[in-house]
C-alpha positions in Angstrom: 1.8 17.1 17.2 -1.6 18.9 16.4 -4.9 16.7 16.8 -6.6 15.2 13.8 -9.6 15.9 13.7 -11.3 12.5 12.8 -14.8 11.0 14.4 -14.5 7.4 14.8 -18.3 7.0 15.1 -18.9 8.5 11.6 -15.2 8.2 9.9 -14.1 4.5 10.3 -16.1 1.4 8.7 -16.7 0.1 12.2 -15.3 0.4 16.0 -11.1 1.1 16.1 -8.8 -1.4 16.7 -7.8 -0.1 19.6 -10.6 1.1 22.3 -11.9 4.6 21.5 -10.8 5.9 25.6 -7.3 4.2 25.3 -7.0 6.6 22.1 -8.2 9.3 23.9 -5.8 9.6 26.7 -2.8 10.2 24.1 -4.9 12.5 21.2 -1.8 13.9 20.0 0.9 10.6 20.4 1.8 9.8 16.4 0.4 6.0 17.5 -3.1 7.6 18.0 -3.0 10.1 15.2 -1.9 7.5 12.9 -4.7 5.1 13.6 -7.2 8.0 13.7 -5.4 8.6 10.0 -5.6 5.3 8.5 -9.0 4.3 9.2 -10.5 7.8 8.0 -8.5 6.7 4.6 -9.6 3.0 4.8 -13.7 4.1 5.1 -12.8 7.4 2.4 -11.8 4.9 -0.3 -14.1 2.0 0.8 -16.9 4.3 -0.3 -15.4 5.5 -2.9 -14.8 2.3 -4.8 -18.7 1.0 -3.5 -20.1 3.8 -5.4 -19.4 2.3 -8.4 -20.9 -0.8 -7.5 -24.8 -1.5 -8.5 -24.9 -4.6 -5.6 -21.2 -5.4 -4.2 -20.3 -4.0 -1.0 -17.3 -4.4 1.0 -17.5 -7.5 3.4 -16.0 -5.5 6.5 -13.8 -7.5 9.3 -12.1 -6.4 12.3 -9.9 -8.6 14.0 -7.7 -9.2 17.0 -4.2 -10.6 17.6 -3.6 -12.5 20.9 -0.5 -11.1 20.8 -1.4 -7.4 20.9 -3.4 -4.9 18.5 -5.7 -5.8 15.6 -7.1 -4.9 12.7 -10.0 -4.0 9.5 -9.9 -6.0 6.3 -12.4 -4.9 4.1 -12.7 -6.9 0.9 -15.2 -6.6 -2.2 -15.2 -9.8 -4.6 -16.8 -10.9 -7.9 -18.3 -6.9 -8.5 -19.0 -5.3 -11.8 -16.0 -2.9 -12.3 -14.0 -4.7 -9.0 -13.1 -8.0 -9.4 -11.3 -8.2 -6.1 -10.5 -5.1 -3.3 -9.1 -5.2 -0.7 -8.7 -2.2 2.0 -7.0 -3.4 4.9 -5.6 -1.3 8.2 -3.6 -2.8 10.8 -2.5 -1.8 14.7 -0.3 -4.1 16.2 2.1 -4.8 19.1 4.1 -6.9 20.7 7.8 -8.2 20.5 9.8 -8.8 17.0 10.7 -12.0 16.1 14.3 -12.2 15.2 13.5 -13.0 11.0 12.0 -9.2 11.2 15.2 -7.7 13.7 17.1 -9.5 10.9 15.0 -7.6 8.2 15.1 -4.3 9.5 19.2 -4.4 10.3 19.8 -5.5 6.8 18.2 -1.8 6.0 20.5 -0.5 8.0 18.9 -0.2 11.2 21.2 0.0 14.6 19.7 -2.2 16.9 21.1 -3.8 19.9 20.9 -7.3 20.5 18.4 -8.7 22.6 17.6 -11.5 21.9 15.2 -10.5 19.5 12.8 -9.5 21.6 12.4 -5.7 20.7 8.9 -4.3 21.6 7.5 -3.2 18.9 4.3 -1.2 17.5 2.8 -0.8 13.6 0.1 1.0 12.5 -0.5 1.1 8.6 -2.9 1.4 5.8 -2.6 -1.2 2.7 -4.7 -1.8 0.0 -4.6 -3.5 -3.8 -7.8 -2.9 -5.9 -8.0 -5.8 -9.1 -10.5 -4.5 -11.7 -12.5 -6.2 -13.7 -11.6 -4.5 -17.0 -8.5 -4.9 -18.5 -8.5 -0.7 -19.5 -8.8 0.0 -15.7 -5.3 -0.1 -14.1 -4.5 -1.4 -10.7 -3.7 0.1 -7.9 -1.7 -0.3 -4.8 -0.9 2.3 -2.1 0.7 1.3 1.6 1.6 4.0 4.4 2.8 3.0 7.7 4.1 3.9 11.1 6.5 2.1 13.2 8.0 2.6 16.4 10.1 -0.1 18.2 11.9 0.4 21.5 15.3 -0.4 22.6 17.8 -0.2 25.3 20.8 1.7 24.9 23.2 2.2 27.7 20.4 1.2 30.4 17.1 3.6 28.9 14.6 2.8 26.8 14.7 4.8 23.8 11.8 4.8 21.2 12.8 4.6 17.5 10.3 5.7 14.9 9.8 6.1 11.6 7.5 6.0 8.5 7.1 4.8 5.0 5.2 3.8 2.5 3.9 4.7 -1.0 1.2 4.6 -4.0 2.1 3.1 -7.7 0.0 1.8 -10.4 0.0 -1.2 -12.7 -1.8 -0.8 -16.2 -2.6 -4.1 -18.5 -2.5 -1.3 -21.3 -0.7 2.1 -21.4 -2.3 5.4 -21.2 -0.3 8.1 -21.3 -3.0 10.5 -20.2 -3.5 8.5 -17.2 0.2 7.7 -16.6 0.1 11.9 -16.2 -2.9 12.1 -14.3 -1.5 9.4 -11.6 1.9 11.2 -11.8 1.0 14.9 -11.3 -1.5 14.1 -8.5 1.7 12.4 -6.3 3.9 15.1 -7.4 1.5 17.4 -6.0 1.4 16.0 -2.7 5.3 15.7 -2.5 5.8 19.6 -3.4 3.6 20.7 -0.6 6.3 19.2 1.7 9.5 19.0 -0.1 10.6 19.6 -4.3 12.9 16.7 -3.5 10.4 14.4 -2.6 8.6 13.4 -5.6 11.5 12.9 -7.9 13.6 10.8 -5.3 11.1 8.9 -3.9 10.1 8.1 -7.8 13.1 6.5 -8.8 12.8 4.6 -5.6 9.6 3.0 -6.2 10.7 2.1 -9.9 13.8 0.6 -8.6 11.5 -1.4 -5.4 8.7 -2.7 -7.8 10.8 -4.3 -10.5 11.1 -8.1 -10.3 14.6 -9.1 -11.0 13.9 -12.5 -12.7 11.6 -11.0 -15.6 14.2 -8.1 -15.7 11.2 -5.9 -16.0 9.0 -3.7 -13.4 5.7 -4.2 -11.9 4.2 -1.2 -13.2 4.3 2.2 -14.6 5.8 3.5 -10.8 4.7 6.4 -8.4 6.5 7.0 -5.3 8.2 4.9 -2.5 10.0 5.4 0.8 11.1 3.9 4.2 12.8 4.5 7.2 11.9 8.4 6.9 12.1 10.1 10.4 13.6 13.7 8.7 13.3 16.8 9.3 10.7 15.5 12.4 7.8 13.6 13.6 5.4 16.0 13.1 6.5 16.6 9.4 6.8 13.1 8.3 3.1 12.9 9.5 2.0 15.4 7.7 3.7 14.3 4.9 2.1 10.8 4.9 -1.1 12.5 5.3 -0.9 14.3 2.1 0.2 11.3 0.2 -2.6 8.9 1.7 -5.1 11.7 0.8 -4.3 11.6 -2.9 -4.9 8.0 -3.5 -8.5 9.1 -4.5 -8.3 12.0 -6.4 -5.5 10.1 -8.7 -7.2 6.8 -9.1 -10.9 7.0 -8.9 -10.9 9.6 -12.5 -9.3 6.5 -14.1 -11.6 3.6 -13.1 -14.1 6.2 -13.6 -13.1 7.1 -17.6 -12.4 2.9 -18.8 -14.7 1.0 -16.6 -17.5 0.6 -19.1 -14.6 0.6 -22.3 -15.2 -2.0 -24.5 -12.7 -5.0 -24.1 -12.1 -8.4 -26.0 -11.2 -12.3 -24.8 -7.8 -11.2 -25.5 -7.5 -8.2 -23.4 -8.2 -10.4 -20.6 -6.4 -12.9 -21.4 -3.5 -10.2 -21.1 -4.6 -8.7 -18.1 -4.4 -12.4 -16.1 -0.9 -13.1 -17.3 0.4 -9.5 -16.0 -1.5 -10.1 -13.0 0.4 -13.3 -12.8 3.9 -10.6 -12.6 1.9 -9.0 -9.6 1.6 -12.7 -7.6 4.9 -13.2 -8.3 6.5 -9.8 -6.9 4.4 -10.3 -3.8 5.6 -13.2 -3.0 9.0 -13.0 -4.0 10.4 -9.5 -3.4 7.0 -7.3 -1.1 9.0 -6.4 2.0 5.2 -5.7 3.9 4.6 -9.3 2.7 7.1 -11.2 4.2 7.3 -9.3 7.2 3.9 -10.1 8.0 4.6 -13.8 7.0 7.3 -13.9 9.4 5.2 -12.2 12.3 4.0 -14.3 15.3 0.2 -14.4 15.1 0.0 -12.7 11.7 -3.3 -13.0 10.2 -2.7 -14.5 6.5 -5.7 -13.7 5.2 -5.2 -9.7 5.7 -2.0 -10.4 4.1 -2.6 -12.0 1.0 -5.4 -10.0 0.1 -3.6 -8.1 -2.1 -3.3 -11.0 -4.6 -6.0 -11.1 -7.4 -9.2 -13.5 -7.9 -7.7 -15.1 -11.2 -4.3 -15.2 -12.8 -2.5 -16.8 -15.6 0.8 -18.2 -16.4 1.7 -19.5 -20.0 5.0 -20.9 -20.7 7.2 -18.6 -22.9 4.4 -16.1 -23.7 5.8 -13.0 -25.6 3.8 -10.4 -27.1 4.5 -8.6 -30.6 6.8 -5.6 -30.3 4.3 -3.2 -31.8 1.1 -4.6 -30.7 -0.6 -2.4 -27.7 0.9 -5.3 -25.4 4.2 -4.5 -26.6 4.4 -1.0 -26.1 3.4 -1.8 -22.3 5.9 -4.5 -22.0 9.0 -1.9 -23.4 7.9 0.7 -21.0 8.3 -2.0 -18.1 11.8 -2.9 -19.2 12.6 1.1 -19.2 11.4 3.2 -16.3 10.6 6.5 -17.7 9.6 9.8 -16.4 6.0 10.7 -17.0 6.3 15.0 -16.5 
């Protein structure tokens, strides 16, 4: 696999989780090119999202697991266009518990048994960005490596793969942005594969819907797991190209509504369907409760992604043809937005 060219020094938001010379005796393994990847996207977006901040700045923490690996949260709370944002990579190792073995076979995966204890290693990029205005949509993208090791017939084998995605929850719908948000995933999908975007669409709006409201989370994007075709190299590449348009397809958006005009009511809007987004994270996110079931996991990294302030009121139904509506029928429907 070719070397990513990424400067640790200058590209991360502070040292690497895992020590710059231990990283440098395997430049080209997928475990070192994915860190090297994720934290060049963590710091890319981190500054992006701080330059439309007059004071806020990202509270940066890196952190280790006795267990094995570490990580970077980087949060910014209480801002003028961010009410809470979180930017979080993680690299970590050790053995799986059985609850995540369990997880992963009931995807399908093959694995012997052994006890549970399959050595494992994850690398991934996760962040959830909670505006302050209710015109400025939400945003959540996740891509990740994983590699666990197993014994078949007396040899270690390694088993890798990668997933991951980038979808976007709106308090009020935009077509023009729906488009905009659409078209810039699409176009990272047909560099690799025509196949891409429109399967890995109707994945994410079958993954973010929540079952008990009989409704999705948002307007969709893309979403896959356990990809490890055509080959290791491609599926990074792929990845790469996806992590690389978070940017350019949500930064135009906060930039056009983050100074709109908005009323008590919008808000109020905006905190009940923030309340949809606690509830899918704790109910249904897969990344959630795997990390929740994961010896030494650090909770705070993994509830980041839930919001500041939310709002639940019992029975609360808006008008068909009021602009709340006309979001909540699109919810109900996934649609196609090219």
């Amino acid at each position: 696999m070719p070397s990513l060219s990424v400067n640790v020094t200058s590209d991360f938001v502070t040292e690497s989780v895992t020590p710059l010379n231990t990283l440098n005796e395997s430049p080209k393994s997928s475990r070192t090119q994915m860190e090297l990847l994720i934290g060049k996207i963590q710091a890319d977006f981190v500054r992006a999202l701080e330059s439309f901040e007059s004071e806020k700045v990202f509270k940066i923490d890196r952190w280790l697991r006795p267990e094995g690996g570490g990580g970077i949260t980087c949060v910014l709370q209480d801002g003028d266009v961010f009410e809470k944002a979180g930017v979080n990579i993680s690299v970590v190792h050790g053995h799986l518990p059985p609850p995540a073995v369990a997880q992963m076979k009931s995807r399908g995966k093959n694995f012997p048994d052994e006890g549970g204890k399959l050595p494992f290693f994850a690398a991934g990029v996760s962040s959830v960005i909670h505006p302050r205005n209710p015109f400025v949509p939400t945003i959540h993208f996740n891509y990740r490596y994983f590699e666990v090791e197993v014994l078949r017939d007396g040899n270690a084998e390694r088993v890798w793969w990668f997933g991951g995605g980038t979808d976007l929850t709106p308090y009020y719908l935009n077509e023009s942005d729906g488009k905009v948000f659409h078209a810039a995933l699409k176009t990272a999908c047909d560099q690799h594969d025509a196949s891409y975007y429109p399967r890995f669409k109707q994945w994410c709006d079958e993954y973010f819907f929540l079952p008990h409201r009989g409704e999705s989370r948002g307007i969709g994007g893309i979403f896959f797991d356990d990809l490890d075709t055509p080959n290791e190299e491609a599926c990074f590449d792929f990845v790469q190209s996806c992590a690389e348009s978070v940017i350019p397809s949500y930064v135009p958006l906060v930039e056009a509504h983050k100074d709109d005009a908005f009323s008590d009511e919008h808000r109020r809007w905006q905190l009940l369907r923030r309340g949809r987004y606690v509830e899918f994270n704790l109910v249904y996110d897969r990344g959630t409760k795997f990390g929740l079931c994961t010896p030494g996991a650090r909770i705070e990294s993994i509830l980041m992604s839930l919001p500041l302030l939310a709002q639940w009121e019992y029975m609360h139904e808006p008008e068909e043809e009021s602009p709340e509506g006309r979001l909540t029928a699109v919810l109900k429907k996934a649609r196609e937005w090219l």
